[in-house]
C-alpha positions in Angstrom: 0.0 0.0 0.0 1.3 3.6 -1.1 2.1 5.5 1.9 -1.1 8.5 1.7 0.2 12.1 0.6 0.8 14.8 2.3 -1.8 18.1 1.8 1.8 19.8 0.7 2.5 16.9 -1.6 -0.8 16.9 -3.4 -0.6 20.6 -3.6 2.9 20.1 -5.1 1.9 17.7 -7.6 -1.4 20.1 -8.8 0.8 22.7 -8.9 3.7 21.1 -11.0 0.9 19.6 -13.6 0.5 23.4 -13.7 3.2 24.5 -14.8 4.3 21.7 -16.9 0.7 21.8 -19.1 1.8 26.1 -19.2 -1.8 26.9 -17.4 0.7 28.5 -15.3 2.3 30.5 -17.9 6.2 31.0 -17.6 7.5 33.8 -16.2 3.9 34.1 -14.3 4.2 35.1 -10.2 3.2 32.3 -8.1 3.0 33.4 -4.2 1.7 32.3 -1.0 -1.6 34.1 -1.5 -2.3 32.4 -4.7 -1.1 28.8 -3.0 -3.7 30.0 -0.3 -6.8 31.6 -2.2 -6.3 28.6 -5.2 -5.6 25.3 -3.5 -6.4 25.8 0.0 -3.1 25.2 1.8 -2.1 27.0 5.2 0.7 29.1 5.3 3.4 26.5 7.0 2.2 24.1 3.0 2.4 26.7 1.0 5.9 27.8 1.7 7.3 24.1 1.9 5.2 23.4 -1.6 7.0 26.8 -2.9 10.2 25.0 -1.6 10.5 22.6 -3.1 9.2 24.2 -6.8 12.7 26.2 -6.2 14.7 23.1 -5.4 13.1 21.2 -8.9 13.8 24.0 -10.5 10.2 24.9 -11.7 9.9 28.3 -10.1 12.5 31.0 -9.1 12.6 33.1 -6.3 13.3 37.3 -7.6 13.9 39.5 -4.9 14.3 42.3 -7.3 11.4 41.8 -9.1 9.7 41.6 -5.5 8.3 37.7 -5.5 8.9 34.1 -6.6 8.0 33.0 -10.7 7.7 30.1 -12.6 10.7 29.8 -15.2 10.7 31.3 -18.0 11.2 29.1 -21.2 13.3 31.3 -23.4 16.1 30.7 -25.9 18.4 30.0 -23.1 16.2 27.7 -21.1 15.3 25.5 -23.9 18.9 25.3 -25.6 19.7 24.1 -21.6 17.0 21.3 -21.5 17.8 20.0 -25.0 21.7 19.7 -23.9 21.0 17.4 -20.6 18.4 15.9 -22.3 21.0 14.5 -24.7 23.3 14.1 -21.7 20.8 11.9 -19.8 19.8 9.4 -22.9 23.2 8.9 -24.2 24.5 8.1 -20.9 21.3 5.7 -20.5 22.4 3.9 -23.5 25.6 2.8 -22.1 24.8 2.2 -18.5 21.1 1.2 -18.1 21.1 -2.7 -16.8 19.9 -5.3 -19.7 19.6 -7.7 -17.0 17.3 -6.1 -15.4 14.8 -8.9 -16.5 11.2 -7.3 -15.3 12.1 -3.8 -17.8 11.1 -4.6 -20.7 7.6 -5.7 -19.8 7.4 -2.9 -17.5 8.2 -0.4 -20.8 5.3 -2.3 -22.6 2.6 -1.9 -19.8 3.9 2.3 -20.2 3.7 1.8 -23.9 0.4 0.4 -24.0 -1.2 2.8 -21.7 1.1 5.9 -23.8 -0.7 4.9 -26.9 -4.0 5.5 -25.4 -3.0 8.7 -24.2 -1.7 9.5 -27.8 -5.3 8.6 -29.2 -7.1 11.2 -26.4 -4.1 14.3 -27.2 -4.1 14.3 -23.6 -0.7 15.9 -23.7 -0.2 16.2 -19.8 -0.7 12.1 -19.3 1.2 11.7 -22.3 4.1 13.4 -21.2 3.7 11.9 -18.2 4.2 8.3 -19.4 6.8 9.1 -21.7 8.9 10.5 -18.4 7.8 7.2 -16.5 9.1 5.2 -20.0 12.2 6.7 -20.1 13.0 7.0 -15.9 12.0 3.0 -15.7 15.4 2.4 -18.2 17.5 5.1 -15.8 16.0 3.1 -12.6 17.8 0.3 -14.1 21.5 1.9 -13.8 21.0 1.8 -9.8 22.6 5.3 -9.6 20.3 7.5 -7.4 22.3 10.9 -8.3 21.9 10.1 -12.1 18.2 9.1 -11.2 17.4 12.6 -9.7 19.6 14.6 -12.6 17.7 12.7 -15.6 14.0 12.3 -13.6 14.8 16.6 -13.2 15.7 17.2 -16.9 12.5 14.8 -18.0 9.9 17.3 -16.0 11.3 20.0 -17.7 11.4 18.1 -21.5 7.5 17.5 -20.6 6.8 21.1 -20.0 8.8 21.8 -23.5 7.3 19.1 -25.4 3.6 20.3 -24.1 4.2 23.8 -25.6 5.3 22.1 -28.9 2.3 19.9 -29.3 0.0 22.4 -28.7 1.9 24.5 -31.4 1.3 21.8 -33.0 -2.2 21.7 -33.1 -1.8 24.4 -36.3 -0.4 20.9 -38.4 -2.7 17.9 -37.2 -1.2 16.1 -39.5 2.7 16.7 -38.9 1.7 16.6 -34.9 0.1 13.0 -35.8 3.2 12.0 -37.7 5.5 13.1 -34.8 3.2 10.6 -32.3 3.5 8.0 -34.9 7.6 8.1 -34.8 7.4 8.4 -31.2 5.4 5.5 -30.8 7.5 3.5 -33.4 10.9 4.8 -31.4 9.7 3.4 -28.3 8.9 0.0 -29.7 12.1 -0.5 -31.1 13.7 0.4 -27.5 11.7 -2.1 -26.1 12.9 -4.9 -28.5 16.4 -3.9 -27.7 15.8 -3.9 -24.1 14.6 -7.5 -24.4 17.0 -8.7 -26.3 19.7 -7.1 -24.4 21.3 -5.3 -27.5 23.1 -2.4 -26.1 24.6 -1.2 -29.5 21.4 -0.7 -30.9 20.3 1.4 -27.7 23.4 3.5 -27.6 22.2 4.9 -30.8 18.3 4.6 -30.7 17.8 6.1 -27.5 19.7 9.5 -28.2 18.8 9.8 -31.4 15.0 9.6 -30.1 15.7 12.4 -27.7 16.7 14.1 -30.8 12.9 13.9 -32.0 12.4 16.6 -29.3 14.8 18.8 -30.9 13.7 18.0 -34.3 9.9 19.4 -33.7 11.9 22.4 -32.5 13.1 23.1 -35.5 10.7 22.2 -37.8 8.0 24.5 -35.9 10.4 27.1 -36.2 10.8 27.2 -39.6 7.0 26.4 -40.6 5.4 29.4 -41.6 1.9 27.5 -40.9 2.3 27.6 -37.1 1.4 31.0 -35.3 4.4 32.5 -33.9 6.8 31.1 -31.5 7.9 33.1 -28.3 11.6 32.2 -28.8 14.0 34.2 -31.2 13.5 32.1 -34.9 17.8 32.3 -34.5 17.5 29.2 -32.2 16.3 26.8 -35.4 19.9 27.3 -36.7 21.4 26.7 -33.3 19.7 23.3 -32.8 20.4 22.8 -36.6 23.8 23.2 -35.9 25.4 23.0 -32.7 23.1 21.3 -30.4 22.7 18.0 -32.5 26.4 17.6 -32.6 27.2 14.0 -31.6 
């Protein structure tokens, strides 16, 4: 039986859906009174729930600008989260455990239930599952500091990839496409898990962070999809530099 949570940790975890799914827009003020008026905690939650936002790296605390805000997601912050999340996967490929026998039908219980989410657009579950997918494989290495480093850079890749798909919404069809390879990309990881073929995961499971990246750019440089809030310059950069092996 799961030990029951916490009023701060249910809080927490409304509040993080929050942000990640951008109705708490980035670069928005989040403060006690709002943690009061919105979600009913006492003063004593609030504070630890804005605590720990600070220590996941979700919200930062301004003193010059008066108050605590959720992060932005700017050029800078995005180039960041595609760098570790190319850190964390092709470290992943080399040091997850293939004899970790229960993994690969533990991916295809996520896979089956990510499909379904896919089928909805429910982008919150769906990036949801795709974090639990990918942190099942890192729970395999057995290294708790890597575990908290990736399990952080995956949050933040699910706020990123919400604000893509609902970009995406402007090209149903290149959005379905971009599910289809995800989908696909996951089953071959799963195959490789089971058969304990580490070469092919040391280049699958980068290159399907990549896709990430890739919808970057493309919505960048689609003239179909309304206009992005980061400087069109960071298509080139991700073009270029960022998808350097």
């Amino acid at each position: 039986m799961e030990p029951r949570l916490t009023q701060t940790d249910e809080a927490l975890q409304k509040i993080r859906s929050r942000i990640i799914d951008l109705t708490m827009a980035p670069g928005s003020r989040i403060d006690e009174p709002l943690l009061l008026s919105d979600f009913g905690l006492g003063r004593t939650p609030a504070r630890e729930a804005i605590n720990r936002l600070v220590a996941e790296g979700f919200v930062n605390v301004l003193p010059n600008r008066g108050g605590t805000f959720v992060r932005k997601l700017d050029l800078e912050e995005i180039g960041q989260i595609v760098v570790a999340h190319q850190l964390a996967e092709n470290v992943l490929g080399q040091l997850c455990n293939l004899d970790d026998e229960s993994m690969a039908d533990d991916l295809m219980d996520i896979q089956n239930r990510y499909e379904k989410a896919v089928k909805k657009l429910d982008y919150l579950l769906i990036t949801a599952l795709n974090e639990d997918f990918h942190l099942r494989i890192h729970s395999s290495m057995g290294n708790s500091f890597f575990f908290d480093f990736a399990q952080s850079t995956h949050r933040h890749v699910r706020r990123l990839n919400v604000h893509l798909y609902k970009l995406e919404s402007a090209e149903p069809q290149a959005r379905d496409e971009q599910f289809s390879r995800n989908l696909r990309e996951h089953e071959l990881i799963i195959d490789a898990v089971r058969k304990k073929d580490r070469s092919v995961l040391t280049s699958l499971l980068p290159q399907h962070a990549r896709g990430t990246q890739d919808r970057l750019v493309r919505i960048l440089q689609s003239k179909s999809v309304p206009g992005f809030s980061v400087e069109t310059r960071l298509a080139d950069m991700l073009a270029s530099g960022f998808s350097k092996e």
